[in-house]
N, C-alpha and C positions, 0 to 999 in steps of 0.2 A: 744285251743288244742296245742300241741307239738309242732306240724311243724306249727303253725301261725307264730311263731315268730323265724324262722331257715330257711336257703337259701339253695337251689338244685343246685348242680355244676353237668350239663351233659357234658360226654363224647364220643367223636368220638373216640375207641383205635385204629382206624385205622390211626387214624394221630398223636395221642397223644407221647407216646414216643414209640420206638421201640430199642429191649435187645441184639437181633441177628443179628444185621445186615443186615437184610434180605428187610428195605425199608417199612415194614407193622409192623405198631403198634401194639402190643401186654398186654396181662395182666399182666403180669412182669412188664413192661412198667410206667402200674397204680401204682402197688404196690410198685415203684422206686419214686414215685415221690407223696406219700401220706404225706410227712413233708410239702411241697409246700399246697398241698390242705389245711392241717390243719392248716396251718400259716393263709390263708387264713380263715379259720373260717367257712365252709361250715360244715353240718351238714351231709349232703348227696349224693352221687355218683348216678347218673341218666348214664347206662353205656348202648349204643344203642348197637344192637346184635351182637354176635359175636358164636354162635352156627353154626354148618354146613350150608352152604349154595351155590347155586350155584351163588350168587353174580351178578343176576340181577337185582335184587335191593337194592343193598349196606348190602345185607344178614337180609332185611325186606321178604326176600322169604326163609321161614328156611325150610328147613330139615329135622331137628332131635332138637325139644324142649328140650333135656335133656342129652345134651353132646357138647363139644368146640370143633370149628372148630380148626383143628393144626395147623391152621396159626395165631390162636389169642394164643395159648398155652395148656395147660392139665389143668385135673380136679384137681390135685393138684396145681398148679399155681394158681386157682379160689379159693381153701381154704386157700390157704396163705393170698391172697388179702386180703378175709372179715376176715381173723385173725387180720393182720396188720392194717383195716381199724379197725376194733372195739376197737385195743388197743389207735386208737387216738379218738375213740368217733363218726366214722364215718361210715354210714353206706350204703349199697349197694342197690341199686331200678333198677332191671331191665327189659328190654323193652320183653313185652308180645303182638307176633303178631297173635291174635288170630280169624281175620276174612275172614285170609287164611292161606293156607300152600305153599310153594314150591311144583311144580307138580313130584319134587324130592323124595320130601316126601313118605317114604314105604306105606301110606296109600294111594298117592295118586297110585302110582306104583300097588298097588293091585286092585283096582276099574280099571284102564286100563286094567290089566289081566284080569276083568270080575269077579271080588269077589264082590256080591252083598252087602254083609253086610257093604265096604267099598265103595261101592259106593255111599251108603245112608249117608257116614259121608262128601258128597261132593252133590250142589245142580246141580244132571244130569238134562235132560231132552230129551223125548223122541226125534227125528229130531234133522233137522237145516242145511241140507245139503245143502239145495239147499236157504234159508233164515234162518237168525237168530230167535229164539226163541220170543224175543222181540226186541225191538230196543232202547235197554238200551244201553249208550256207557259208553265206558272202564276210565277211571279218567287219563289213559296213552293214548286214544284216539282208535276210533275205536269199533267195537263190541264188547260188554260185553262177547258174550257165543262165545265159540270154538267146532267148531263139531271135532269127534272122530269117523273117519270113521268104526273100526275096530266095535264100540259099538254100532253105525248108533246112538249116542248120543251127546249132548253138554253138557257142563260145562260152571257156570257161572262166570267170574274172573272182577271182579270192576276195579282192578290194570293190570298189564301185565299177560298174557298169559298162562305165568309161575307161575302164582299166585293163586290158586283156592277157591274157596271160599269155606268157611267150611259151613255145614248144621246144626246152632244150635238149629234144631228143633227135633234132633236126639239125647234124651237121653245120648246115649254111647259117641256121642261127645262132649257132657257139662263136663262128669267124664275123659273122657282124659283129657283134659283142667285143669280142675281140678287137676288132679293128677300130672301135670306140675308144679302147683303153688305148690302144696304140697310138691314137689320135692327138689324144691329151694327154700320154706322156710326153709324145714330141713336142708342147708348147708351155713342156717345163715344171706338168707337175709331178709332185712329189708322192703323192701317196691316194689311198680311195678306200671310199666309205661307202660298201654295198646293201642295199636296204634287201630286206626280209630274204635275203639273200637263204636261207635253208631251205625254201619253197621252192626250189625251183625245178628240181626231180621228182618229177608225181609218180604215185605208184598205180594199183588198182583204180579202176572208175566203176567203182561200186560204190551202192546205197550202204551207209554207217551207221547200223545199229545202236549205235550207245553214244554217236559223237555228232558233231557237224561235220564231220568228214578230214579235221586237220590230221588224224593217223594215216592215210593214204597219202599226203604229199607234206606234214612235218618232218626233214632232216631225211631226205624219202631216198630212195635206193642207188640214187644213183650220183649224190648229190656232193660226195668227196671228190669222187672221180671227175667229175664236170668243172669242180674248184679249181683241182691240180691241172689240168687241162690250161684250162684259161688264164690262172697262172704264169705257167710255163711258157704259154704261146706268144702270151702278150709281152711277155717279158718284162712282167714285174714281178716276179721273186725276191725277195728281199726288201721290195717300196715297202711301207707303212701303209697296213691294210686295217680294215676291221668289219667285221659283217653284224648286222641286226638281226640278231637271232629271234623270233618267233617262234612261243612256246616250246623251245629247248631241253636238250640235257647236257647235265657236265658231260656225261661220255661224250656225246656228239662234240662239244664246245672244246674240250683238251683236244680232239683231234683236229677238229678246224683251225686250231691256233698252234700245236705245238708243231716247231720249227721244219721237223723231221717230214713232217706231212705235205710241205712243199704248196698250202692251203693260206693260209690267211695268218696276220701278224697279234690278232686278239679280237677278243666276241664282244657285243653287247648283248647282256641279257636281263630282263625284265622282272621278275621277280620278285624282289625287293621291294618296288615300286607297287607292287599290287597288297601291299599290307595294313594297308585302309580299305578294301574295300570289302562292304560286307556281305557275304555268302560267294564272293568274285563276283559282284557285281557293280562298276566304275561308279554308276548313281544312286548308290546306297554309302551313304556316309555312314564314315565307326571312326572310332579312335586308332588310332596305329596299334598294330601287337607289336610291339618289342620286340619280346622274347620269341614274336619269329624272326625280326628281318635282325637280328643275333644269328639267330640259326642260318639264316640264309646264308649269310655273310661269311660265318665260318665253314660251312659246306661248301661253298666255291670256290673260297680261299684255299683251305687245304685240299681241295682234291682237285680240285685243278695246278695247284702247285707238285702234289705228288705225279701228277699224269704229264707234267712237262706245258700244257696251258698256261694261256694269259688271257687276262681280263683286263676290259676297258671299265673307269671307275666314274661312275655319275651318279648325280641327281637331278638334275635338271637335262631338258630338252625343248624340241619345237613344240613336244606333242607334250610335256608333262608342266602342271602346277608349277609355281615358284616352290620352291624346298624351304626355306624359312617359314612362309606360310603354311604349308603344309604339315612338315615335321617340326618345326621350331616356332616360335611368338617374334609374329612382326610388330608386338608392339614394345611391351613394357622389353624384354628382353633381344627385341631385335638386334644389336649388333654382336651380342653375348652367341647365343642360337643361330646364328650365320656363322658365327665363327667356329665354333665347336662342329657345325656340321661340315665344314669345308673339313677341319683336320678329319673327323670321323674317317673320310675315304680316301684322303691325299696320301696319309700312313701306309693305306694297305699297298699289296702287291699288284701292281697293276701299273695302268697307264690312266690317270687322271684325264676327262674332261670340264671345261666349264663352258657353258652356256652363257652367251653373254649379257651381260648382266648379272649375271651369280655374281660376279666376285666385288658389285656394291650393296650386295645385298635387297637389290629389284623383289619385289614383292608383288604378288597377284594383285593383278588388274582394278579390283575393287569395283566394279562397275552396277547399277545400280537398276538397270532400266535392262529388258532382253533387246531393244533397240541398239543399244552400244555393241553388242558384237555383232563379231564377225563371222566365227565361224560354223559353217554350216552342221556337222555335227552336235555345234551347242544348240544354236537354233532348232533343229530338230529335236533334240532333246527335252528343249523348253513345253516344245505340244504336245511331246511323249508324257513327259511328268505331269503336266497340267490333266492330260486326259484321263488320266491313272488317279486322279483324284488329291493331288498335292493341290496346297493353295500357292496363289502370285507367291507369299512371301518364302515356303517352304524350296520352293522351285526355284526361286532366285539364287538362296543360299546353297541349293547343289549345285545351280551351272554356276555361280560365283566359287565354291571350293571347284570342280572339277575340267572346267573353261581350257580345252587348248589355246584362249584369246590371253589366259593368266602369263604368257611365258612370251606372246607373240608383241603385247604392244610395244610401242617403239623405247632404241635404245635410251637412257636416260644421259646425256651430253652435260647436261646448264640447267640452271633454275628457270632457265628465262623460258621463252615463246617456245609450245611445242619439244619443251627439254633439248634443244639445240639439232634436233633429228631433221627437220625440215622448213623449209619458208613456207613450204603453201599447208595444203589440208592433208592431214596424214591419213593414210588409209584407217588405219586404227587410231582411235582416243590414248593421247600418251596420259600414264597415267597419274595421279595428279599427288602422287607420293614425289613426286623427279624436283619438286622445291626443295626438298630436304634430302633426297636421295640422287646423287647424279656425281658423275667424274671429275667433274671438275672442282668437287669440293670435295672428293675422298682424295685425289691424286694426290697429292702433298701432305696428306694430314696422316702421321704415324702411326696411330690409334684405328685407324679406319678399317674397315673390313677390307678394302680395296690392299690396303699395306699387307693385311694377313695372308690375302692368297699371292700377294709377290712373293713375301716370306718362303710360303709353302711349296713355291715351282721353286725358288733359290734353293732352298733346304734338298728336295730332289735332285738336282742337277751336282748338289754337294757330296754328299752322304750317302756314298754306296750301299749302305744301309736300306735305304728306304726303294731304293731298287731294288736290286737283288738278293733283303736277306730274305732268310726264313720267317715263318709267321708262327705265331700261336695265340689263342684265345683265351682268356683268362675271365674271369667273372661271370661265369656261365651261366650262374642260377639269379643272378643278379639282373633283372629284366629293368632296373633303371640308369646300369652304365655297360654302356662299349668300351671291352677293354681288349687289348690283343699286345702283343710284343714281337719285336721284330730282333731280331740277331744275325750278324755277320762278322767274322772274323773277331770275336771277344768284344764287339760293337754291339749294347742293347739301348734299343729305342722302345718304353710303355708308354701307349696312351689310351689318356683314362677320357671317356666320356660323358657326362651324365647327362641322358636323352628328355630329362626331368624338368620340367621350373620351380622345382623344389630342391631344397641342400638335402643330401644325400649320402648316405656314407656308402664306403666301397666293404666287398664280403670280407677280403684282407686289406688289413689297415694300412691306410695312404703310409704310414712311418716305416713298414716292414717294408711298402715299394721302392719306400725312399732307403733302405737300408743297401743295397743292391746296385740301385738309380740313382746315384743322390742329387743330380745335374735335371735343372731344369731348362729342358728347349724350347718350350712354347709353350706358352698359354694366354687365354683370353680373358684373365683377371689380372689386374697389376700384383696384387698381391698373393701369395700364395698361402691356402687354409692349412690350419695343425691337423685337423681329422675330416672332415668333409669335402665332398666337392660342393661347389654354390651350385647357383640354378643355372643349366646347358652350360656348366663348366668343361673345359676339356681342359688337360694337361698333356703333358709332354716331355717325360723323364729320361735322361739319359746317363750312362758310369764314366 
């Protein structure tokens, strides 16, 4: 299909560039800086919300689905974009939060006034004054349901407080939803990106013996049905879809994505990204397992390719660490370790994202003081750790490794003032890596991490290989390289990674790979080793 072999560049506009001065990115911003994207070769703009919001959760709590908040710009501002985006071939996928609303929201504002018919577009429940409903807890922590004394009712909100969950068992609110997507297909765009989008059919409202409650409303009963539906209705079948899966399974995920299902064009799933933390717990810092997110990797790969699935392929996001930082050395080995983890997942089968900023190699935040952030999660967290008996400096260094603020501060432009993001005072501290790290000094420079990921979307767009072949995993008991091979049509692509800052031999020696392979397509050392790989080497052999 289409997008197998075409790369999604999302955007934060709140830190991307900003026009006015004003410190907060904007769509002007986007549409300033679409030569940049298209030099790069991205195919698609994955643009996170920017509709009315009260901005408790970074305006994943909307408002108003079908109007710009005026701090990102006007409705003509947004038809300029997708003008100017479609005369470079580029087209626009935006984020659809449709398993709540802001309690801002005029529907929600009318069910608190006691309008029945909009009450029902929200899941009340009779009680709760004096006990919650169930003892579902909230994914921001704390009780699911909020009583509302005035109704003698609660509401159920999975996320914050502020969040409320919509009732997609109510007809009239499948067709609003609906008539959302209809909206902004008509003003041209191309494709949409639905958040936690498996939540949205709840099952039982019973107490959960053994859980927080996500077995009643994960991937919940009704919730293929409801995809296809909306789908079909809205008459996007066929756009470039992709849904944020929440605690997932491949069975669920092959079926939300494989074609036949008439559901969604490919999943985001989380997994992977949780292999630092220790006991599953995000503020307990470990070292990466390997030889799980190996495992991972090759479980989703192949069984989603045998079920007819597609995955969408990341590391980085609004919500996640920089990935060099994280899994690679942003120091001694920083351009090495950026680069090896870009090929790690541009190879496999899937549909690449980057985050922008990934492809210069942006690196966490670094921030030094809990004054510098911003976001409220970290903040919170800072009194959580501190009270639990961590010291200032212990504390630091977890919201410094774990900071949604790591991925959010502004894009890195220029060396100069504010890394070229803004005139005035940027909402967030840019960060003070963007003298040495920024576009304007990777754009031209062949060597650069910036050069690598053009590479890697060219090499896609080229080599049906990397779309469409088969996969397989090779070096399995080997927990210091990713390795996997791809084939199509007497076409093989190995790439060797080593996740290590140590030289490293592979379990069958680089010379046998090379016996097979003997063509090198990429790599991130000029020269190529007799028997090892270097430190976060990746290679790239082909026959």
């Amino acid at each position: 299909m289409s997008f197998h072999n075409e790369v999604v560049y999302q955007i934060y506009p709140k830190s991307f560039q900003d026009t006015n001065g004003d410190g907060w990115g904007d769509l002007a911003g986007i549409t300033q800086r679409l030569d940049y994207l298209r030099d790069l070769g991205v195919r698609y703009l994955w643009i996170t919300p920017f509709y009315p919001s009260p901005q408790r959760d970074n305006g994943y709590d909307v408002a108003d689905y079908c109007a710009i908040d005026p701090r990102y710009g006007t409705m003509d501002d947004f038809d300029t974009l997708v003008c100017e985006a479609r005369a470079r071939g580029i087209g626009l996928m935006l984020d659809m939060v449709f398993n709540h609303t802001s309690t801002a929201h005029a529907w929600f504002q009318r069910a608190l006034a006691g309008d029945k018919h909009y009450q029902d577009y929200y899941i009340f429940r009779d009680g709760g004054k004096g006990a919650p409903i169930t003892n579902w807890q909230s994914k921001f922590g704390g009780t699911a349901w909020e009583y509302v004394p005035g109704l003698d009712k609660s509401y159920l909100h999975l996320f914050d407080v502020t969040q409320a969950d919509l009732n997609w068992e109510n007809p009239a609110v499948r067709e609003e939803l609906k008539n959302v997507l209809r909206f902004w297909k008509a003003r041209g765009v191309e494709g949409f990106r639905f958040d936690v989008v498996n939540l949205i059919s709840k099952g039982a409202f019973e107490d959960d013996a053994t859980g927080d409650g996500r077995k009643y409303y994960t991937d919940g009963p009704h919730v293929h049905e409801y995809l296809q539906e909306l789908v079909h209705d809205a008459g996007i079948d066929g756009m470039v879809t992709v849904g944020e899966m929440s605690s997932t399974s491949i069975a669920n995920c092959i079926r939300y994505s494989n074609p036949a299902e008439h559901e969604l064009a490919m999943t985001f799933s989380f997994h992977h990204l949780k292999v630092d933390y220790k006991d599953g717990d995000k503020w307990s810092l470990m070292m990466p397992d390997f030889h799980k997110l190996k495992q991972l990797f090759a479980d989703w790969q192949e069984q989603m390719t045998a079920g007819g699935g597609w995955n969408a392929l990341f590391w980085c996001n609004h919500d996640q660490p920089r990935i060099v930082s994280r899994f690679g050395d942003d120091k001694k080995y920083w351009k090495e370790s950026a680069k090896m983890l870009a090929a790690a997942i541009h190879f496999l089968r899937g549909t690449p994202y980057i985050y922008q900023g990934e492809e210069l190699g942006m690196t966490n935040a670094g921030f030094t003081n809990i004054d510098e952030y911003r976001d409220v999660e970290s903040i919170n967290y800072y009194k959580i750790l501190r009270a639990a008996g961590h010291s200032e400096a212990e504390t630091l260094q977890i919201i410094g490794e774990r900071s949604r603020d790591n991925s959010r501060t502004p894009m890195q432009w220029t060396a100069g003032e504010n890394a070229g993001f803004t005139t005035g005072t940027p909402w967030l501290a840019v960060n003070a890596t963007h003298t040495s790290i920024n576009a304007e000094r990777e754009a031209n420079d062949p060597g650069s991490i910036h050069a690598f990921y053009k590479e890697l979307v060219r090499l896609r767009k080229e080599l049906p290989v990397i779309a469409d072949g088969s996969i397989a995993f090779l070096e399995r008991e080997n927990d210091d390289v990713l390795a996997y091979e791809r084939t199509l049509d007497g076409k093989t692509l190995r790439v060797l990674c080593n996740l290590r800052g140590t030289e490293t031999k592979t379990a069958t020696p680089l010379a046998d790979y090379r016996k097979t392979t003997p063509g090198t397509l990429l790599g991130n050392y000029p020269e190529e080793p007799r028997d090892t790989l270097r430190p976060y080497e990746c290679l790239v052999l082909t026959n």
